[in-house]
C-alpha positions in Angstrom: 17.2 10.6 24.6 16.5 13.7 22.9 19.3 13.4 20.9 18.1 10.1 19.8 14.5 11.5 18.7 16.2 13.9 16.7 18.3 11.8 14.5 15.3 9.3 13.9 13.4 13.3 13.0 16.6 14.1 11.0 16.2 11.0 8.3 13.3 12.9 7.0 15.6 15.5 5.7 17.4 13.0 3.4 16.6 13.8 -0.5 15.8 10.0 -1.0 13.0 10.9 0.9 11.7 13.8 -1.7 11.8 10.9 -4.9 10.2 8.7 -2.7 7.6 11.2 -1.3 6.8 11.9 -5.2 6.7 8.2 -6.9 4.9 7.3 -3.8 2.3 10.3 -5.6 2.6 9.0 -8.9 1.8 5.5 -7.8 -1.8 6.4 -6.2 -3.1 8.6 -8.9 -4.1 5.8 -11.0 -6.6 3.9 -8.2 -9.2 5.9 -7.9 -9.4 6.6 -11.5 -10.2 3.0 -12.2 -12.3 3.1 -8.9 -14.5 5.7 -6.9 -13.8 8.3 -9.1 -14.7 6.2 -12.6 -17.8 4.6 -10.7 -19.3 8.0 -10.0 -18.7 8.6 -14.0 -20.6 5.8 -14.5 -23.3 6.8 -12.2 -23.8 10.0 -13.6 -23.9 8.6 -17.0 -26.5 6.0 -16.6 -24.9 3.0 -16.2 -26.7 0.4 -14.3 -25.7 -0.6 -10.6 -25.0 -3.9 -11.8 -22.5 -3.1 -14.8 -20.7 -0.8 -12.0 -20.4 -3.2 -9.6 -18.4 -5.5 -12.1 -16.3 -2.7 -13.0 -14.8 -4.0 -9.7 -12.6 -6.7 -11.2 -10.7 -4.5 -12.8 -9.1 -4.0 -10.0 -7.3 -7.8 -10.7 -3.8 -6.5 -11.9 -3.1 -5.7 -8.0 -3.9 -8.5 -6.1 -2.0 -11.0 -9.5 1.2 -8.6 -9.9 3.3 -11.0 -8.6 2.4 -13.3 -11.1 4.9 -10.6 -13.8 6.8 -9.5 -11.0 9.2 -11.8 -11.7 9.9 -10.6 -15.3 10.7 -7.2 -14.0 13.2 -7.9 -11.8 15.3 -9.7 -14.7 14.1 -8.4 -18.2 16.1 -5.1 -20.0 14.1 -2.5 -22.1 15.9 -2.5 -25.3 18.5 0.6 -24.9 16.5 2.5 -22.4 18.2 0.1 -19.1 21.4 1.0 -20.4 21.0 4.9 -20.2 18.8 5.1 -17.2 19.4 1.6 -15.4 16.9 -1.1 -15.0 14.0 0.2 -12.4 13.9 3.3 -13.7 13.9 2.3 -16.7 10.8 0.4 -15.9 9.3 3.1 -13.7 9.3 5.3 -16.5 7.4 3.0 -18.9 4.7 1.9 -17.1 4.0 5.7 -16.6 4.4 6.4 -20.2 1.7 3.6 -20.7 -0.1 4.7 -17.9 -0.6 8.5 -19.4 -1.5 7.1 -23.0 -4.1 4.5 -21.4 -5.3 7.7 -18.8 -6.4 9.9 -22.1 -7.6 6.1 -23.4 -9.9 6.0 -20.6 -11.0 9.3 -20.6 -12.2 9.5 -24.1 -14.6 6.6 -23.9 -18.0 6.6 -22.7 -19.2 4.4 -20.3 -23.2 5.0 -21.2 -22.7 4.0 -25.0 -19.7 1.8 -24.9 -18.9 0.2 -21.1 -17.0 -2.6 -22.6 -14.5 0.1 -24.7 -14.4 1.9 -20.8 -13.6 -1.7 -19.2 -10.8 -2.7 -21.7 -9.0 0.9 -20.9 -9.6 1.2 -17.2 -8.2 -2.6 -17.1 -5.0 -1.6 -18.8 -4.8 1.6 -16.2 -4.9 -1.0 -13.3 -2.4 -3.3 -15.6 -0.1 -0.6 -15.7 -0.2 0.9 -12.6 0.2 -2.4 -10.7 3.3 -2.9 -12.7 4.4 0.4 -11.5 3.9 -0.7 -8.1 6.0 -3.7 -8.6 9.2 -1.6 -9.1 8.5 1.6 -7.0 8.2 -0.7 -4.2 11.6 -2.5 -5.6 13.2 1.0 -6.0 12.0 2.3 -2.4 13.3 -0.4 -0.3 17.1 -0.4 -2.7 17.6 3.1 -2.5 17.5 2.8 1.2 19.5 0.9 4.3 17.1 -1.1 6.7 17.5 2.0 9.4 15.3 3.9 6.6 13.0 1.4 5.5 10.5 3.3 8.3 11.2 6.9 7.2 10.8 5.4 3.6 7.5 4.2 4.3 6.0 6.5 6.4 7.0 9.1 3.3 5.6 6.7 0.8 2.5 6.7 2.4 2.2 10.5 2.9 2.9 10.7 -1.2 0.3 7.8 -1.3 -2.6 9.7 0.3 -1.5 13.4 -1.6 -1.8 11.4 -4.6 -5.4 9.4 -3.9 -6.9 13.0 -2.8 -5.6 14.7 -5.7 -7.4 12.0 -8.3 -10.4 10.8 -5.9 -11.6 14.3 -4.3 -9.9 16.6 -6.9 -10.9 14.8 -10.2 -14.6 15.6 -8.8 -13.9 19.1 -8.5 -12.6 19.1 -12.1 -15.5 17.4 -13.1 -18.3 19.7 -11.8 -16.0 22.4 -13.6 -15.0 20.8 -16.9 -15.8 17.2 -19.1 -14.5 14.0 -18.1 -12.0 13.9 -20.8 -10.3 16.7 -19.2 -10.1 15.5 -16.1 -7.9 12.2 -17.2 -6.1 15.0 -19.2 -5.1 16.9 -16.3 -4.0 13.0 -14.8 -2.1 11.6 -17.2 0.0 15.5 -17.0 0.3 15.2 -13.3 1.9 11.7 -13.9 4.6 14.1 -15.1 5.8 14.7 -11.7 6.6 11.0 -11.3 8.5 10.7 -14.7 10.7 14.3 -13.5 11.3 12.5 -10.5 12.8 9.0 -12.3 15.1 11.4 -14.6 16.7 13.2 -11.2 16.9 9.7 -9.5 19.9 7.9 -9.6 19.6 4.1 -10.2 20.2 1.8 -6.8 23.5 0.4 -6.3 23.5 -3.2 -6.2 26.8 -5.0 -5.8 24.8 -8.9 -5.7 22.6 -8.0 -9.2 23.1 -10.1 -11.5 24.8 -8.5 -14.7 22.5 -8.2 -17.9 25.6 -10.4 -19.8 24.9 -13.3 -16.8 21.1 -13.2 -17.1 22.2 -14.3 -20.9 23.6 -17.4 -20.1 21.4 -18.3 -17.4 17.9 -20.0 -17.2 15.1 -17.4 -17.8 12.7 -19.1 -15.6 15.1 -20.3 -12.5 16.8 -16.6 -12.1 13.1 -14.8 -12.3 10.6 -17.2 -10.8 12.3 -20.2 -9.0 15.2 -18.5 -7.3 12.6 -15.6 -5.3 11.0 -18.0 -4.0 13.2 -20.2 -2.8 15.4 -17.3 -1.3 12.7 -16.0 0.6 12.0 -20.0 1.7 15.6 -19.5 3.5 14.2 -17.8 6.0 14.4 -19.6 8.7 10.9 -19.2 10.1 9.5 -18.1 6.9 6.3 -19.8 7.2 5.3 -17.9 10.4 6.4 -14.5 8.6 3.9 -15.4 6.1 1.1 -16.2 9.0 1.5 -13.0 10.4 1.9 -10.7 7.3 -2.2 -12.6 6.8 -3.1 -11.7 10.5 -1.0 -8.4 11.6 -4.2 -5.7 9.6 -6.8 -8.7 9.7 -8.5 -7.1 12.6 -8.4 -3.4 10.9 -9.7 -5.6 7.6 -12.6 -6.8 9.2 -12.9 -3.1 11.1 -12.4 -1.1 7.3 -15.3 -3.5 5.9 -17.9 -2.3 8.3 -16.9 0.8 9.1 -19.3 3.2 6.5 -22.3 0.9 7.3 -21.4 1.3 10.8 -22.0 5.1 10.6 -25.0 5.1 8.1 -26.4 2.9 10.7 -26.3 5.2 13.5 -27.4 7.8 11.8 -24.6 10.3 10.3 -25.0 11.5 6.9 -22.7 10.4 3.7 -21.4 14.5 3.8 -20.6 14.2 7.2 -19.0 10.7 6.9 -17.1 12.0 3.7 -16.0 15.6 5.8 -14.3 13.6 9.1 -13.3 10.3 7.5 -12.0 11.7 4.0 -10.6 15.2 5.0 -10.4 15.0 8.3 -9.1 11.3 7.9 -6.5 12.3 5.6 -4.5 14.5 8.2 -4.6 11.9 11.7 -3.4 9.3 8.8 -0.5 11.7 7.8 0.4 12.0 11.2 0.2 8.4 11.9 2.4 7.5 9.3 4.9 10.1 9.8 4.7 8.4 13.8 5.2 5.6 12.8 8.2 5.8 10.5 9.6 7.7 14.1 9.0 4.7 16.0 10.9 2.4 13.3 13.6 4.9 13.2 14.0 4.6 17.3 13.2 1.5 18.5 13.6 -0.6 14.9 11.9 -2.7 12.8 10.1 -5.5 15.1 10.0 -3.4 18.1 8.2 -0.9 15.9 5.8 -3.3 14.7 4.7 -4.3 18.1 4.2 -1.0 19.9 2.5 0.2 16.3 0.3 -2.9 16.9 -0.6 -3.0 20.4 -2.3 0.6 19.4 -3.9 -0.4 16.5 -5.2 -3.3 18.6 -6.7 -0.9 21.3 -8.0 2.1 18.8 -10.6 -1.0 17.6 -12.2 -0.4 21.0 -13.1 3.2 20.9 -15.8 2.4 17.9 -17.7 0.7 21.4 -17.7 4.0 22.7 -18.9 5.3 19.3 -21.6 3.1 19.0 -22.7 4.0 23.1 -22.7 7.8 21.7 -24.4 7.5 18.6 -25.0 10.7 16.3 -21.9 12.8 17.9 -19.8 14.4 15.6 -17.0 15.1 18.2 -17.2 11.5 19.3 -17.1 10.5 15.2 -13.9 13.0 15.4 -12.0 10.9 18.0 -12.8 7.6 16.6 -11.5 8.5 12.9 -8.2 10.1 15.2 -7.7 7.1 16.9 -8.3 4.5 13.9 -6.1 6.2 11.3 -3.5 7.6 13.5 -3.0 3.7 15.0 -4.0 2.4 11.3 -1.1 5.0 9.7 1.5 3.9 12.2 0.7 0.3 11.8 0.7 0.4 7.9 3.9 2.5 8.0 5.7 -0.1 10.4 4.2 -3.1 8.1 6.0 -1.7 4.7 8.9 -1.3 6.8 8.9 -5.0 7.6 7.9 -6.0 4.1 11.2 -3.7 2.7 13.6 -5.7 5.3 12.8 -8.8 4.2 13.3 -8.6 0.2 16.5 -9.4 -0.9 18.1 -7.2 -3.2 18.6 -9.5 -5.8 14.7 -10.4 -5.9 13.1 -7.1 -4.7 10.4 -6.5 -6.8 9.2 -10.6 -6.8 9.2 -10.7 -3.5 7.7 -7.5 -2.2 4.7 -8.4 -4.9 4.6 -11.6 -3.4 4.5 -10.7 0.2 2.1 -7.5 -0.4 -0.4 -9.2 -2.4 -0.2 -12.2 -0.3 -1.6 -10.4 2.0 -4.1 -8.3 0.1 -5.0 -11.6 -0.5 -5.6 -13.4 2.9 -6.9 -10.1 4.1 -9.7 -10.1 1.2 -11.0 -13.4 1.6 -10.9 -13.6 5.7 -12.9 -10.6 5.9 -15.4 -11.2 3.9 -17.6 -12.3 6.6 -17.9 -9.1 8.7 -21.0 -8.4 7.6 -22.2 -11.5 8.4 -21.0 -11.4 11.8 -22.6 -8.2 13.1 -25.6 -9.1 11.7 -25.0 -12.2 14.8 -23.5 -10.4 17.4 -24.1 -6.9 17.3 -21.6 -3.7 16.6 -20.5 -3.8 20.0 -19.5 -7.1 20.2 -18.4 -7.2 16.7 -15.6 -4.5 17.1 -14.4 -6.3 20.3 -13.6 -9.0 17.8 -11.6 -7.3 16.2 -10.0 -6.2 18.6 -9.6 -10.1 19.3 -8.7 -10.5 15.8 -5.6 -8.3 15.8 -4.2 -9.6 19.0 -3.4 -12.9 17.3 -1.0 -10.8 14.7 0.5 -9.2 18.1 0.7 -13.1 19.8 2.3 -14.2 16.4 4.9 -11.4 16.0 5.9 -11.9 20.1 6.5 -15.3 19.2 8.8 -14.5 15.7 10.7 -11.8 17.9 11.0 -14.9 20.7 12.6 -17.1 18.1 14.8 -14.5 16.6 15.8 -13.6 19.8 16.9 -17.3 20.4 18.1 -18.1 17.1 20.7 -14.9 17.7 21.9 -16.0 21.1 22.8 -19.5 20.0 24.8 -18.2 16.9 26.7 -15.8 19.5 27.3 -18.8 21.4 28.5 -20.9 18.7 31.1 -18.2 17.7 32.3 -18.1 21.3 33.0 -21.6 21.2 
């Protein structure tokens, strides 16, 4: 047993892990630029509530990336795919145009000019969604499927490094320095992610499709058509998209509420900002790392149950929160409990994400699938607020407790039918 736990420790070790650790950095530092950390710009300079709070769409290019996707997992750069290969290639672009549209951003001002700041903070989120599309490509071809939970739970500790580092630390730069600075200091720190593409080595794949091929073949059936209908070969591939919408639904409808939650019984925005954002940051880290354990020793689908049974059951200790009220200890275990469960269960979702792109169509269908359900995630919990305002916090987070028990009843029922789809293809071979 022990030595079991130590090989699923020991994959950590692997210098995959260290490129993916830093492009999962470079990939957050653009998000809170373009979000909490531009919005409190804004504030500061006088710009009304209203003009801030439609600064919000600029956030678009995320949830419609699959909509390019496709011309990124076919399309050459002129000269630079042949010397560095074709995701890196395109890594290192979109951070190129992610550093010049940083100092862009930086240099405008939002209390003269708010249009000028849109048009630049759009392109940031342009960019850096299209960076997502092939880091997520890279991640999951650099690895084999007994990784893809290592892989993720490192992703998502380089994530989180990378949304302190421009959400908490850009605000530390900022009471010391200008604004301009601050992107400054960004767009150099995106540095570390273009280092990391040049000691990379491109991912091997044997089923690719040669750059000579793509030539003589139809544009629009290799990069759009052929995805999808790869991913349709699945042979239950329209309950794998039902449960990617439900598996975080009830941790969607939990995440909306949560800070109105704990304004309303009475803790302050410091000590909400203290537990949930530092504090927060750690019990995620060590959820993630968890959970990438758990993929490593019991697999992928195994991994997403027991991640989601605890997700489902950490839902219940905000009761228990809202029977104690203003206690910080109490606020303490309830962060613990929501992002150690919520890090495992992310961690163990990318994982399943990752195993079910084919190679040939990686960066399609990983867009597709993760903003799918962004997507269904967005619009079905939009009526949280709505709901405890009906039936109460108490009975409101026993929803969702409700809520992500259907993702668990879903995913028993896709483990049922794989299970049964495997023992009658053994059969078949035995006759």
């Amino acid at each position: 047993m022990f030595k079991e736990w130590f090989g699923a420790i020991k994959v950590y070790g692997d210098r995959r892990m260290v490129q993916i650790f830093w492009l999962g950095f470079a990939s957050a530092l653009p998000l809170p630029l373009t979000m909490g950390t531009l919005s409190l710009w804004m504030a500061e300079s006088g710009v009304n509530k209203a003009t801030i709070g439609a600064f919000a769409l600029v956030g678009l290019p995320y949830t419609l990336k699959f909509l390019w996707s496709p011309l990124m997992d076919v399309l050459a750069i002129p000269i630079v795919t042949r010397l560095l290969g074709r995701r890196r290639s395109w890594i290192l672009l979109t951070q190129i145009l992610l550093c010049v549209a940083f100092v862009g951003l930086g240099s405008t001002n939002p209390s003269i000019d708010p249009v000028q700041t849109a048009v630049w903070a759009l392109m940031v989120s342009f960019f850096s969604a299209s960076q997502d599309i092939v880091i997520d490509a890279f991640r999951v071809e650099i690895l084999d499927k007994n990784s893809y939970g290592a892989g993720a739970a490192t992703s998502v500790f380089g994530y989180r490094i990378g949304l302190l580092v421009s959400g908490a630390g850009a605000l530390y730069m900022a009471s010391l320095g200008s604004w301009f600075t601050v992107y400054c200091v960004m767009a150099a720190l995106m540095g570390i992610g273009m280092i990391t593409v040049l000691f990379c080595q491109e991912p091997k794949q044997s089923d690719s499709i040669s750059l000579n091929e793509k030539a003589n073949q139809s544009r629009l059936k290799t990069a759009v058509i052929e995805p999808f209908v790869d991913f349709m070969s699945h042979k239950n591939w329209l309950l794998i998209l039902l449960f990617i919408i439900c598996y975080k639904l009830g941790d969607a409808f939990l995440a909306n509420m949560m800070n109105p939650f704990f304004v309303d019984i009475g803790f302050s925005k410091i000590e909400i900002a203290n537990i949930s954002k530092v504090f927060g940051l750690v019990t995620t880290l060590i959820g993630g790392f968890l959970g990438g354990l758990a993929i490593s020793r019991y697999g992928i689908m195994k991994g997403l149950l027991y991640c989601g049974l605890l997700q489902m059951v950490s839902n219940l200790v905000f009761i228990a929160q809202a029977w104690a009220g203003h206690n910080i200890y109490m606020l303490m275990l309830t962060i613990a409990a929501e992002n150690i469960t919520g890090g495992m269960g992310t961690t163990a979702f990318v994982a399943y994400i990752s195993s079910l792109c084919n190679q040939k169509y990686t960066a399609t269908q990983y867009a597709l699938l993760s903003s799918f359900s962004s997507t269904g995630r967005t619009l079905l919990s939009s009526g949280s607020g709505v709901l405890v305002g009906i039936i109460g916090w108490s009975s409101f987070f026993m929803l969702t407790s409700f809520i992500a028990g259907i993702g668990i009843i879903i995913l028993l029922y896709l483990m049922h039918r794989i299970k049964l789809s495997q023992s009658l293809s053994e059969f078949s071979s035995t006759i």
